[in-house]
Backbone as a printed PyTorch tensor [residue, N CA C, xyz], in Angstrom:
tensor([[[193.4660, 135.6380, -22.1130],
         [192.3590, 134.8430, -21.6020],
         [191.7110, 134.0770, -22.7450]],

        [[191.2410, 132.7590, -22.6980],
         [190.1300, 132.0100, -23.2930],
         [189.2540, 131.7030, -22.9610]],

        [[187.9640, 131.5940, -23.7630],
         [186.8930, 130.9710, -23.8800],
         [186.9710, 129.5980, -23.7400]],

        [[186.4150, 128.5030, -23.0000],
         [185.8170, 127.2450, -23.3290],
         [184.1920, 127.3480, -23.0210]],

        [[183.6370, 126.5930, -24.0960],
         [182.1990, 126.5730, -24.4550],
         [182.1830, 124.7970, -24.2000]],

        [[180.7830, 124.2240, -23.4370],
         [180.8120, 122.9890, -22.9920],
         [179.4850, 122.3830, -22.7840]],

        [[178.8530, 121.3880, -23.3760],
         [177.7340, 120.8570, -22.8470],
         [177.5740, 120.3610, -21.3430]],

        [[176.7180, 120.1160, -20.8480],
         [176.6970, 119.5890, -19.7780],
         [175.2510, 119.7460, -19.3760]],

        [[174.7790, 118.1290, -18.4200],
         [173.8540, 118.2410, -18.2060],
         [173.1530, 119.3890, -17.3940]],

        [[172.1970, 119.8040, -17.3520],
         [171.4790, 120.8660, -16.7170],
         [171.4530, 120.4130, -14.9760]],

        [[171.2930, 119.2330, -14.8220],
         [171.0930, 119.3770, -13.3380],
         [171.9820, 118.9820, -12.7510]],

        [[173.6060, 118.7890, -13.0090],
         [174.5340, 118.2590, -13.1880],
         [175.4160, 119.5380, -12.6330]],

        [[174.9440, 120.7420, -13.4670],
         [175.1980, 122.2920, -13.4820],
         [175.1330, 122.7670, -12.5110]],

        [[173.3740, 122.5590, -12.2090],
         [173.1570, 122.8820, -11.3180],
         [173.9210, 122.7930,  -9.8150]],

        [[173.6630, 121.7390, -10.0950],
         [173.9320, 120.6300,  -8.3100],
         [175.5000, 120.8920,  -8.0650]],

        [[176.2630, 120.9140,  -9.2670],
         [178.1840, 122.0140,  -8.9170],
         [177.5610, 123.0510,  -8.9080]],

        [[177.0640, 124.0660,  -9.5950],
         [177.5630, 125.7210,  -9.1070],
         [176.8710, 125.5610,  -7.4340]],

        [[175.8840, 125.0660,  -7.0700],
         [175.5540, 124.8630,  -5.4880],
         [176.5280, 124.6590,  -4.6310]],

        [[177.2170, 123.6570,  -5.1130],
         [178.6480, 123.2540,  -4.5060],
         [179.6500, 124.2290,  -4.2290]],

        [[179.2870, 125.0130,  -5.6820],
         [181.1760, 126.2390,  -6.0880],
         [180.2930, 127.0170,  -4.8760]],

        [[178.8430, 127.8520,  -5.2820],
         [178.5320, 128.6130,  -4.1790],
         [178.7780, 128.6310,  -2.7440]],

        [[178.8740, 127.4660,  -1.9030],
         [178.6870, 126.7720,  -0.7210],
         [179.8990, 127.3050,  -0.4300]],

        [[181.3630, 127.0410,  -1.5770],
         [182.5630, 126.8970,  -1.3490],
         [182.9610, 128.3850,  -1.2100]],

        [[181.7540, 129.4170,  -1.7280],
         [182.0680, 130.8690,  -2.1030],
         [183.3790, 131.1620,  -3.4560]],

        [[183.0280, 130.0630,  -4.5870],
         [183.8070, 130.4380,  -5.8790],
         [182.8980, 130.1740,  -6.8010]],

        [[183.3130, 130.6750,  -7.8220],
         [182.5050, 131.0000,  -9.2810],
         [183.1200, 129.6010,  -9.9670]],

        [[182.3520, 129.1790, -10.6880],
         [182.3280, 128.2190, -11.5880],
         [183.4390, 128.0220, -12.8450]],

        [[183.7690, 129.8020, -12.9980],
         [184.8560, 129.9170, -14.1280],
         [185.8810, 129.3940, -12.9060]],

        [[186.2990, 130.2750, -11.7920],
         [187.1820, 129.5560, -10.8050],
         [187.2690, 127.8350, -10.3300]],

        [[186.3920, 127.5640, -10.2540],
         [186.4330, 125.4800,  -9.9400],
         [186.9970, 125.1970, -11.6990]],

        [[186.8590, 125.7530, -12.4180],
         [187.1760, 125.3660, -13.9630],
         [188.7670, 125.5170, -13.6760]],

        [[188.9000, 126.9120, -13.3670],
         [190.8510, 127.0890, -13.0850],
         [191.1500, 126.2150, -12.6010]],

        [[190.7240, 126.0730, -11.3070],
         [191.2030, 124.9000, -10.2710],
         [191.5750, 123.9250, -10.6080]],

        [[190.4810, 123.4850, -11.1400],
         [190.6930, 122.0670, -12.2010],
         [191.8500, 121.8540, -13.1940]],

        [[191.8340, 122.8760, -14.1420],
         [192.7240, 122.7340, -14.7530],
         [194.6060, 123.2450, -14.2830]],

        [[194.2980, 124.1100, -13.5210],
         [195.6880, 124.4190, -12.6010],
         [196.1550, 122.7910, -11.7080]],

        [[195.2680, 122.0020, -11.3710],
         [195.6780, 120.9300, -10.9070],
         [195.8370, 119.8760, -11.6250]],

        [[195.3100, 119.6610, -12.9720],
         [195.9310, 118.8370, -14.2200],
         [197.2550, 119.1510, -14.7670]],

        [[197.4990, 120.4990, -14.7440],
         [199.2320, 120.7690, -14.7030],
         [200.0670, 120.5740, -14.0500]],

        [[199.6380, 120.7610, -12.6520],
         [200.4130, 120.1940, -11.4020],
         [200.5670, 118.6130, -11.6150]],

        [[199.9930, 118.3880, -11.6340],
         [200.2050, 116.7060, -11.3450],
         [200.2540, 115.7550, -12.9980]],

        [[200.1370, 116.5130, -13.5570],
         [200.1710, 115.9330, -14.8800],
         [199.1390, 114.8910, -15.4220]],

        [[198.1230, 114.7980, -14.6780],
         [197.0450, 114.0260, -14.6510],
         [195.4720, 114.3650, -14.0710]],

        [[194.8830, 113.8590, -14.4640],
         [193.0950, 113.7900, -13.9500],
         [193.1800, 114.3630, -12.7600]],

        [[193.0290, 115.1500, -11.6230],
         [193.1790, 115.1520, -10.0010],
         [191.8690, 114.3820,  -9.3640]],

        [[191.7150, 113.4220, -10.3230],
         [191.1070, 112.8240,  -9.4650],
         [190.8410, 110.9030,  -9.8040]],

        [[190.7650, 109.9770,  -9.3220],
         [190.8230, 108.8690,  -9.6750],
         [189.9570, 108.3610, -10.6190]],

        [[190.4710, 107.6970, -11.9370],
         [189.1900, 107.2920, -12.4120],
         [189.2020, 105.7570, -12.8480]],

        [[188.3960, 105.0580, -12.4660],
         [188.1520, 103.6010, -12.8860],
         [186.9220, 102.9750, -13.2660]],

        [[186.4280, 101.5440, -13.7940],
         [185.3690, 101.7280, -14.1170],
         [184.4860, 100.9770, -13.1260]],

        [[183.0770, 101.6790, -13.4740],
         [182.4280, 100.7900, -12.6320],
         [181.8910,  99.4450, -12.1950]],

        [[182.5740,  99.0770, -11.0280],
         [182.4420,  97.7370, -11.0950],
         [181.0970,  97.7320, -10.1220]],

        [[180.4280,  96.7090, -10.6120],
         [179.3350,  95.9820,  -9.2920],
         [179.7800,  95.3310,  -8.4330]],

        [[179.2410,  95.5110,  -7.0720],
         [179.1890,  94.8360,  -6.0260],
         [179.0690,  94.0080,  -6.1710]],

        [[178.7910,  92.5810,  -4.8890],
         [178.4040,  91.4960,  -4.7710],
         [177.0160,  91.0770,  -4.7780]],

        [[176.6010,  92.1970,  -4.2230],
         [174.8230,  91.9520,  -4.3760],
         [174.7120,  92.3810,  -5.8980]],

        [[174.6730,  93.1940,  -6.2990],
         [174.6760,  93.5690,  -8.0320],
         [175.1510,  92.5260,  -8.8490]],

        [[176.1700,  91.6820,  -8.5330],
         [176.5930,  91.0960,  -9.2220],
         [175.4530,  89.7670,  -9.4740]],

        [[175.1230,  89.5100,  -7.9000],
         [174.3220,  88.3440,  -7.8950],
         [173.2270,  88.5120,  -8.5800]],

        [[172.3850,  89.7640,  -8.7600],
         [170.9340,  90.1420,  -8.9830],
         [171.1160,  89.6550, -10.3610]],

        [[172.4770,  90.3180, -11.0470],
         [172.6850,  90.0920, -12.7440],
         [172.6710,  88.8300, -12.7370]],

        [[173.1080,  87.9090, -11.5900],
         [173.4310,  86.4570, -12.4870],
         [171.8530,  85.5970, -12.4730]],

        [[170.7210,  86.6580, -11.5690],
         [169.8180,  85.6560, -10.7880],
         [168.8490,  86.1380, -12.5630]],

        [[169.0410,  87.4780, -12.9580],
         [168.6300,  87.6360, -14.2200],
         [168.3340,  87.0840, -15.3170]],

        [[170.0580,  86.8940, -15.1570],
         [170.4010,  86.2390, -16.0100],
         [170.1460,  84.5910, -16.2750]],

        [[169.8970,  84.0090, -14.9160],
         [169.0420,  82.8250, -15.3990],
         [167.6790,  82.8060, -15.2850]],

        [[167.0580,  83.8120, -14.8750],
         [165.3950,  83.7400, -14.9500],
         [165.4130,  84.0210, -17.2570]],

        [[166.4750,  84.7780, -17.4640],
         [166.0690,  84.5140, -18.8570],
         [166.1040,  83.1400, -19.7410]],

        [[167.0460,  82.7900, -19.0320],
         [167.6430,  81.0680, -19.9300],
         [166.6130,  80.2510, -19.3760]],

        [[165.8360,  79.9970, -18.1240],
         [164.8910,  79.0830, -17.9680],
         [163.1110,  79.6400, -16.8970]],

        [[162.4970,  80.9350, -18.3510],
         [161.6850,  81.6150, -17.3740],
         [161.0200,  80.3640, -16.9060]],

        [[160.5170,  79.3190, -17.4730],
         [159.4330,  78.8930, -17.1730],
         [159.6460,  78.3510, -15.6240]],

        [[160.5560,  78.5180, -14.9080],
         [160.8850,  78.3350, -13.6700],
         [160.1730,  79.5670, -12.9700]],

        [[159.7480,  80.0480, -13.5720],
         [159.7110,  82.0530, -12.7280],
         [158.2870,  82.3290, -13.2400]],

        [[157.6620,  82.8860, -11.9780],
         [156.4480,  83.0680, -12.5280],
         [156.2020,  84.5920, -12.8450]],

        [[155.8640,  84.8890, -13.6180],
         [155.1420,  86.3240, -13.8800],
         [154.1340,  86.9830, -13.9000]],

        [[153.6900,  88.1130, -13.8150],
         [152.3540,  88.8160, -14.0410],
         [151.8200,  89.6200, -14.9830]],

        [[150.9510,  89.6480, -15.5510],
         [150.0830,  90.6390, -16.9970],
         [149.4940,  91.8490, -16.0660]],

        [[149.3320,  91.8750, -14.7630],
         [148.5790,  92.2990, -13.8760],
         [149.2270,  92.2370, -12.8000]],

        [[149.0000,  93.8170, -12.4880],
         [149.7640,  94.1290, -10.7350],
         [148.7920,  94.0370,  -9.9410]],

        [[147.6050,  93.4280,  -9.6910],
         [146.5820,  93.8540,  -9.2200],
         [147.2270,  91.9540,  -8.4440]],

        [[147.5980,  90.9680,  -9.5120],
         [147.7810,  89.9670,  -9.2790],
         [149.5050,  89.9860,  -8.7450]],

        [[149.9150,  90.5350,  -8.6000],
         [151.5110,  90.9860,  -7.9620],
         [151.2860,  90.7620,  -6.7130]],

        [[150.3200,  92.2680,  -6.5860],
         [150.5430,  92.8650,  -5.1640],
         [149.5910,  91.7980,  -4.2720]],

        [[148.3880,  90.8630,  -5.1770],
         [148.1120,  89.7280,  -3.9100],
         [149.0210,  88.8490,  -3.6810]],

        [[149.7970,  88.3550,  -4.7750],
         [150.9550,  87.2310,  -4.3120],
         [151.8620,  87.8610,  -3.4280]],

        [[152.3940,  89.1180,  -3.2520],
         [153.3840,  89.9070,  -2.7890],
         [152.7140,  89.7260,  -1.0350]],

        [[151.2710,  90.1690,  -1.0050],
         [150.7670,  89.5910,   0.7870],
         [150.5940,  88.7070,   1.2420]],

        [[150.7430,  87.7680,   0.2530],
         [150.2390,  85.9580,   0.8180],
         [151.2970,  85.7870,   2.4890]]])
């Protein structure tokens, strides 16, 4: 038998052993699993790619991205007090 020792976020931890529990297995067991199915298949068992943005995401970045190149088109606030009246007009 071996030891692996591993960081990982705390609520990250959490929110799987909830999962392993639910499933009724121990955490060292989803670890086997895991790795018993990287031997099997000789790879990740699970897909990995990167994240791409949507179409709305994409747009928000580009609408960003030109409120920076020409703010003076865009109005802003020092004051939410002055937000939230333009926001009810």
């Amino acid at each position: 038998m071996s030891n692996i020792n591993v960081r990982i976020d705390s609520d990250v931890k959490k929110n799987a052993e909830a999962v392993f529990a639910g499933l009724g297995i121990t955490p060292t067991a989803a670890i086997s699993l895991f790795y018993n199915q990287v031997i099997r298949t000789n790879s990740i068992p699970f897909e990995l790619k990167a994240n791409i943005p949507n179409k709305e995401t994409l747009l928000a970045l580009n609408e960003v991205d030109e409120m920076e190149k020409k703010p003076e088109k865009y109005k802003g606030y020092n004051n939410i007090n002055n937000l939230i009246e333009d926001l009810l007009k």
